[in-house]
C-alpha positions as CSV (number, residue, x, y, z in Angstrom):
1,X,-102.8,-75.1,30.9
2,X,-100.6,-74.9,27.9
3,X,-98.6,-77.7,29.4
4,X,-101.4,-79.9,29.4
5,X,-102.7,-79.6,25.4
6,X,-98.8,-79.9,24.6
7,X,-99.5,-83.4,27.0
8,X,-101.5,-84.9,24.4
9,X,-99.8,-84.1,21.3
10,X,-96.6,-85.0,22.4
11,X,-98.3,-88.6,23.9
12,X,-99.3,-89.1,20.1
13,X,-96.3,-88.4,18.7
14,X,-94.2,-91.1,21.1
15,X,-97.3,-93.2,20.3
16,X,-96.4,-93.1,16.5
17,X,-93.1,-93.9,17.2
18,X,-93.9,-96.6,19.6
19,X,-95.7,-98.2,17.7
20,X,-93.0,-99.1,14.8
21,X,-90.1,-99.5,17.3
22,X,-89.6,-102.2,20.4
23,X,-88.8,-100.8,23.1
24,X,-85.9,-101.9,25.0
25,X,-87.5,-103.2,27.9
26,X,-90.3,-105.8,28.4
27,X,-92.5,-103.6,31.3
28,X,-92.3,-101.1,33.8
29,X,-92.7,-102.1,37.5
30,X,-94.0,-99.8,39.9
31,X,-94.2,-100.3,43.4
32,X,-97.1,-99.0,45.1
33,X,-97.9,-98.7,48.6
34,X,-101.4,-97.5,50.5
35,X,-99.5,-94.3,51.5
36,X,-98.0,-92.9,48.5
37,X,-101.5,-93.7,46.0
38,X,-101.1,-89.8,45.4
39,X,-97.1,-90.4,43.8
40,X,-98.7,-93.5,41.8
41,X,-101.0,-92.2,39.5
42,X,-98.6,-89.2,39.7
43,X,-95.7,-92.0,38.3
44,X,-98.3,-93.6,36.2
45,X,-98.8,-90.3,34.5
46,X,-95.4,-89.2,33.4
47,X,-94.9,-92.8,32.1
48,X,-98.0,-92.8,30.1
49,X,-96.2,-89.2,28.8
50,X,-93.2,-90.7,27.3
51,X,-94.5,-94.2,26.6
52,X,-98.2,-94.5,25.7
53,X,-98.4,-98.4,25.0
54,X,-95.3,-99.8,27.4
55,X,-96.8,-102.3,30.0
56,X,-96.7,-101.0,33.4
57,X,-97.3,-103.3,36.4
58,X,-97.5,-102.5,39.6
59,X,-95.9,-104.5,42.7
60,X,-97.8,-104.4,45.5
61,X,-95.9,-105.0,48.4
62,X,-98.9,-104.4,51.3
63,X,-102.6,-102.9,51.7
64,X,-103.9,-101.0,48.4
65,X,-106.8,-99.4,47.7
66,X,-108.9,-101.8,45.2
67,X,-110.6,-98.8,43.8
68,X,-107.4,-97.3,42.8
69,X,-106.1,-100.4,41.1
70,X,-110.0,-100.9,38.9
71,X,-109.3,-97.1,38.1
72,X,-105.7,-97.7,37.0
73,X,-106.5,-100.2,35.0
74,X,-109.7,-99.2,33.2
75,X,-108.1,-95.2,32.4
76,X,-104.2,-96.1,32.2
77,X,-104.0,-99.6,31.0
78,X,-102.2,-100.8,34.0
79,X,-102.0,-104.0,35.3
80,X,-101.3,-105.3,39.0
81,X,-98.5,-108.7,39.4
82,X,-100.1,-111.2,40.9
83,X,-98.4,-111.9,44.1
84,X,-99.8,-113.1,47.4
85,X,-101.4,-110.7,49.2
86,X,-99.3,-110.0,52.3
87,X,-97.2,-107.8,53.7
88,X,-93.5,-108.0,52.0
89,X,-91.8,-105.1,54.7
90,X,-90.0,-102.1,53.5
91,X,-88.9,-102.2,49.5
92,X,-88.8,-106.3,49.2
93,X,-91.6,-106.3,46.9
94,X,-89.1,-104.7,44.4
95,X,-86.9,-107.7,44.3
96,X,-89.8,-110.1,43.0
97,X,-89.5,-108.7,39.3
98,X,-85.7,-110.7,39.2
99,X,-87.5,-114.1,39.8
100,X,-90.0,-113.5,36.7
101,X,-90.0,-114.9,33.3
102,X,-86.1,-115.6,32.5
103,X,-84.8,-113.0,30.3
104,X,-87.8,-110.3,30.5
105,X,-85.9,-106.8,30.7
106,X,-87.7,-103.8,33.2
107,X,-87.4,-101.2,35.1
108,X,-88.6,-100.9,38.7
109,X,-89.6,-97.9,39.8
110,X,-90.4,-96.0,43.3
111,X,-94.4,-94.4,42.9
112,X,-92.7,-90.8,44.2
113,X,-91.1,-91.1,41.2
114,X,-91.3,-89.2,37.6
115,X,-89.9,-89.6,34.3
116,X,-89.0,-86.0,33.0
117,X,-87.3,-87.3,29.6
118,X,-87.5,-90.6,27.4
119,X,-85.4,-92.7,30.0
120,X,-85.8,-95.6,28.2
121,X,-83.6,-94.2,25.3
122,X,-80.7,-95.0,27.9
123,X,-81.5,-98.8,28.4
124,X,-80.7,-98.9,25.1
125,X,-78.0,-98.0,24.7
126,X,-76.4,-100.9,27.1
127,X,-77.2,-104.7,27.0
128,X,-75.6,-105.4,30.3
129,X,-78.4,-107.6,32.6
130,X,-78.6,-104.6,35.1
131,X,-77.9,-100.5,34.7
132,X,-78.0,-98.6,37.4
133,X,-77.8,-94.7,38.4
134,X,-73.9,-93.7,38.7
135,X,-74.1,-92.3,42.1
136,X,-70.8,-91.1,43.9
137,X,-70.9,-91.1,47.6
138,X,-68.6,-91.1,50.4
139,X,-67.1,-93.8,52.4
140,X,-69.0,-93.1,55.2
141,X,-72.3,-92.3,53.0
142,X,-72.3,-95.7,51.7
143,X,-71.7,-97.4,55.1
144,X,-74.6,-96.0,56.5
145,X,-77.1,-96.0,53.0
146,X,-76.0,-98.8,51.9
147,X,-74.3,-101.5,53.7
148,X,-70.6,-101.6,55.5
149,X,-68.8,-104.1,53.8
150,X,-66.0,-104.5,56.0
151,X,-68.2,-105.5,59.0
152,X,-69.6,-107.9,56.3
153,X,-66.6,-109.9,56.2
154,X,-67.1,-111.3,59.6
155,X,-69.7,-113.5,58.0
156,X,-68.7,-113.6,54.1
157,X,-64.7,-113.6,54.5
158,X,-65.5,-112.9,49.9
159,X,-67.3,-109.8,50.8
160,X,-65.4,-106.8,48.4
161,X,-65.1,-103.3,48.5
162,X,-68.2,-102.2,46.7
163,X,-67.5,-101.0,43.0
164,X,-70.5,-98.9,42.6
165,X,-74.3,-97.8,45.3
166,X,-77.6,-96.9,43.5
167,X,-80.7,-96.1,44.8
168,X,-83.1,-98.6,44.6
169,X,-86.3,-96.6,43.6
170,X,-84.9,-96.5,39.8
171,X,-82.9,-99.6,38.0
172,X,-83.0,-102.0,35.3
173,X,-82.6,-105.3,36.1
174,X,-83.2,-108.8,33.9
175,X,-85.4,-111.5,34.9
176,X,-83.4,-114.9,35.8
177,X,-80.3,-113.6,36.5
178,X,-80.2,-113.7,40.2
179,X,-82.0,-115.7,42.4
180,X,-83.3,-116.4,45.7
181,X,-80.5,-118.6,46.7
182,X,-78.5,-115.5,46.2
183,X,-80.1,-113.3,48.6
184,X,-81.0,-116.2,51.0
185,X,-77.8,-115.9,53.5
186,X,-78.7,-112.2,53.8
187,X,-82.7,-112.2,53.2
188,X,-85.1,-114.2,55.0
189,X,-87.9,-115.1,52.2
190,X,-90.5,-115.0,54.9
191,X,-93.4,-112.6,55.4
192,X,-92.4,-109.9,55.8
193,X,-88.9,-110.2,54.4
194,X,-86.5,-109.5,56.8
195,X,-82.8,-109.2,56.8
196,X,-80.6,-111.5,58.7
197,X,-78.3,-108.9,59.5
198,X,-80.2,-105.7,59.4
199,X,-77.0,-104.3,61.9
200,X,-75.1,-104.2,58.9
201,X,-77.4,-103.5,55.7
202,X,-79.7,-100.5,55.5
203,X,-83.2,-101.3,56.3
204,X,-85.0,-103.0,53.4
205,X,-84.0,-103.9,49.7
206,X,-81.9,-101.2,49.0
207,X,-78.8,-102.2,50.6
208,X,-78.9,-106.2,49.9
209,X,-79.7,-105.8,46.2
210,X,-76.5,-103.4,45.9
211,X,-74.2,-106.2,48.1
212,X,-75.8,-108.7,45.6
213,X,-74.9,-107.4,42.6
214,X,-71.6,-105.9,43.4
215,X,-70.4,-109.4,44.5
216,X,-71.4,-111.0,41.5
217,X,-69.7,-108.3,39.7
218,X,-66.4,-108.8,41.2
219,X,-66.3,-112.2,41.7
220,X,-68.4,-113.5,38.6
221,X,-68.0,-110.8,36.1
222,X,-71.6,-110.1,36.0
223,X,-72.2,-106.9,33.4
224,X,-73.4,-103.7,35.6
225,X,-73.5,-100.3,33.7
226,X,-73.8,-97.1,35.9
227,X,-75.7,-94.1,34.0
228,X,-76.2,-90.9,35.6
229,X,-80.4,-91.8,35.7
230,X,-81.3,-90.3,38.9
231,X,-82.5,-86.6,39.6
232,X,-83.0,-86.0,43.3
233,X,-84.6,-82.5,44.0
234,X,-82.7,-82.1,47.3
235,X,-79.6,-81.5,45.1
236,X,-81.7,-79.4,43.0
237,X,-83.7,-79.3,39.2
238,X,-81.3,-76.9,37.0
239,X,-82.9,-77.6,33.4
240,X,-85.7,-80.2,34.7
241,X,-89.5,-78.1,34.9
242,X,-92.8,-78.0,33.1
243,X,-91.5,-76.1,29.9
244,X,-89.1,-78.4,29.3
245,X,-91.1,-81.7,29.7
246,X,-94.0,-80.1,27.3
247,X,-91.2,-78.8,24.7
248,X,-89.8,-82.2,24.7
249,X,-86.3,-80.9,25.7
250,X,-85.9,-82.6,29.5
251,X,-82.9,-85.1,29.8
252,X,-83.5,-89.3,29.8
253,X,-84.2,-88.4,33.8
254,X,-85.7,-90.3,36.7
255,X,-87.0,-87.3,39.3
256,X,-87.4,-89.3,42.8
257,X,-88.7,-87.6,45.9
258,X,-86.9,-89.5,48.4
259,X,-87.0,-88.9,51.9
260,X,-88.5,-84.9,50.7
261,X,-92.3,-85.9,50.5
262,X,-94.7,-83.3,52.3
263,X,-98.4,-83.3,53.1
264,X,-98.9,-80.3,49.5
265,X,-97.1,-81.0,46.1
266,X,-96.8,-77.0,45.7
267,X,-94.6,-76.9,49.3
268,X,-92.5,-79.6,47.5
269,X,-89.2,-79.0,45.8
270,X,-90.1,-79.7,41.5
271,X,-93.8,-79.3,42.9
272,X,-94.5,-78.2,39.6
273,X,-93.4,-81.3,37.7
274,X,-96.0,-83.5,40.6
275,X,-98.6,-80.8,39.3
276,X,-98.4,-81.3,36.0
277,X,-98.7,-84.9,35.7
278,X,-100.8,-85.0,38.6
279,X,-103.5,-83.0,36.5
280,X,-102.8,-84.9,33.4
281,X,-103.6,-87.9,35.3
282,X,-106.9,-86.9,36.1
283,X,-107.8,-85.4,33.0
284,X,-108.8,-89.0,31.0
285,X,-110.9,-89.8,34.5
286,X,-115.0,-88.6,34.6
287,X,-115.5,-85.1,36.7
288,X,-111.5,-85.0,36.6
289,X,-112.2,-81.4,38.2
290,X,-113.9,-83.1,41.3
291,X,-112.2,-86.1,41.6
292,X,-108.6,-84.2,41.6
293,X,-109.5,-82.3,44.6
294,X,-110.8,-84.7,46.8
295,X,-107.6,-86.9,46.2
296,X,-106.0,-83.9,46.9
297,X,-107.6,-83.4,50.3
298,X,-107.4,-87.5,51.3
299,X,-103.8,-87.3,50.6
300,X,-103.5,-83.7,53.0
301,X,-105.7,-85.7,55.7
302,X,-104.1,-89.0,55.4
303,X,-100.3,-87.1,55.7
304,X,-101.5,-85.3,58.3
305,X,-102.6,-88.5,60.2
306,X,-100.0,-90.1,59.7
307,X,-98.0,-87.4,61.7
308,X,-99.8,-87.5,64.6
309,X,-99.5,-91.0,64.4
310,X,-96.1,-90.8,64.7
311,X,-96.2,-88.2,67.3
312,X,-98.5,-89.9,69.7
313,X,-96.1,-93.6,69.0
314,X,-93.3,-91.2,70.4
315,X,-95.0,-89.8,72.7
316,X,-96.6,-92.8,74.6
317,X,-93.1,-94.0,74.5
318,X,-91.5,-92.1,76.3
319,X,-94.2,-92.5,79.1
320,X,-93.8,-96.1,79.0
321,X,-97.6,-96.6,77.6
322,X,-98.4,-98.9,74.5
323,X,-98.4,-96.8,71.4
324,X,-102.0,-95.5,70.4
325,X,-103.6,-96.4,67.5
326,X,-106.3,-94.5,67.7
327,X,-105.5,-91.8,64.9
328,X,-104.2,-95.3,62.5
329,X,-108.0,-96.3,62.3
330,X,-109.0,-93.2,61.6
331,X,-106.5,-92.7,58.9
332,X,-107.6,-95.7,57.6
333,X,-111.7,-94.8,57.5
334,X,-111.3,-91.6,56.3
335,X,-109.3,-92.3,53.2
336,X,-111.1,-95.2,52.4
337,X,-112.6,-95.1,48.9
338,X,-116.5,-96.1,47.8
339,X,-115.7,-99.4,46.9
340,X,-112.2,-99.9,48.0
């Protein structure tokens, strides 16, 4: 694939670069999950692309395959935080890169993500602590995505109007900036985190780390940019594909496949951008040909599992039965790895 020889030329070209210039943040987080290891080494990829020697570090917020993470590190040079080994519910694992070495600089990313241009080059150009994706939604929209601020006021009578909403699969933050005691009225640091309110936050991180930082914006001046980072595909990918990444032409983009993943990359919106670095993952691996297609088929079967898992939770219910987990510990032999 034409795409693919461009791959490594371009990768020594950055590397050149790289290697005379700092980059403008310390790592790159990435937080990986058991049931997107598919969309990490897909993420791991496209970073790799654009940044050959940037450390990449992945947060591991729950079961992960150990096979995957000896294979990440050995091919791709990336390393795992060492965290306890526990479950730390929906997104929280994302938070722990604030309460790191004071003053490190990153970016925390979702694994369904991609980087389709030198997004770095953005970071850059700021030094607030934290720069976000400028994202405009509606009242409503940001009541029910993020958190509603007005209901808020019943137990923070300082709660304001929120100033800006992000998504939280793609932001710079800066180590030592916030801390726990911030999040603790709203976050219980247990395991799993949980929220104290979860009636009035969206479920997870997403919605207290945006509360979090738009308070301390309006009531202690703390520096938050807002550049447009964020590609969703569900709004489409005008100017974002294959041709563009390999001619070096894509925009400083973060391509995130929230809420649209499906059991085959080609049925996916910007299937061709999951492709491409998905093949370009594989290609520094042994029997890349071989390997690539039975992570293909694990990741169909596991999907595919987990739908009937869902279906037969439903299911039992509505009939008033405990939900099965019958099809859960099948999921969970048949995409086990040798070794994992």
């Amino acid at each position: 694939m034409e795409g693919l020889d461009a791959y490594e030329d371009a990768a020594r070209s950055i590397e050149a670069v790289s290697d005379v210039a700092k980059h403008p943040v310390d790592c790159i987080y990435v937080a990986a999950s058991a049931h997107d290891t598919r969309y990490t080494r897909i993420c791991v990829a496209s970073i790799r692309y654009f940044y050959p020697d940037i450390p990449i570090r992945l947060l591991v917020g729950g079961s992960l395959e150990r096979a995957l993470i000896r294979e990440l590190r050995r091919y791709w040079a990336v390393e795992t935080v060492e965290l306890p080994a526990r479950n730390y519910g929906w997104g929280f694992v994302k938070l722990e890169p604030l309460f790191g070495p004071p003053g490190e600089r990153f970016l925390v990313l979702d694994s369904d993500t991609v980087l389709a241009g030198p997004i770095l080059e953005t970071r850059a150009q700021s030094d607030a602590p934290f720069l976000v994706d400028d994202e405009s939604q509606s009242e409503s929209d940001i009541k029910r995505l993020y958190y509603d601020w007005e209901e808020l006021r019943a137990i923070d009578p300082s709660a304001q109007p929120p100033r800006f909403v992000f998504n939280s699969g793609q932001w710079f933050g800066t180590a030592g900036v916030l801390t726990r005691d911030d999040f603790a009225p709203w976050v219980n640091w247990t395991m799993p985190r949980a929220l104290r309110y979860p009636e009035r936050f969206m479920p997870g991180d997403q919605g207290v780390l945006n509360y979090i930082l738009n308070q301390k914006a309006a009531l202690d001046g703390l520096q938050v940019e807002r550049r447009k980072i964020l590609r969703w595909p569900g709004h489409g990918l005008l100017g974002l594909d294959v041709e563009t990444i390999a001619k070096g032409s894509s925009p400083p983009l973060v391509v995130h496949w929230a809420g649209m993943k499906e059991a085959r990359l080609r049925s996916m919106t910007g299937g061709d951008l999951l492709t491409f670095f998905d093949k370009a993952y594989y290609k520094r691996l042994p029997a890349s040909y071989v390997r690539r297609r039975l992570g293909g088929a694990r990741h169909v079967l596991s999907a595919w599992l987990r739908g009937a898992h869902v279906w037969l939770t439903l299911a039992s219910r509505r009939l008033g039965h405990p939900a099965r987990t019958s099809c859960k510990r099948i999921e969970t032999t048949l995409t086990k790895r040798p070794g994992s």
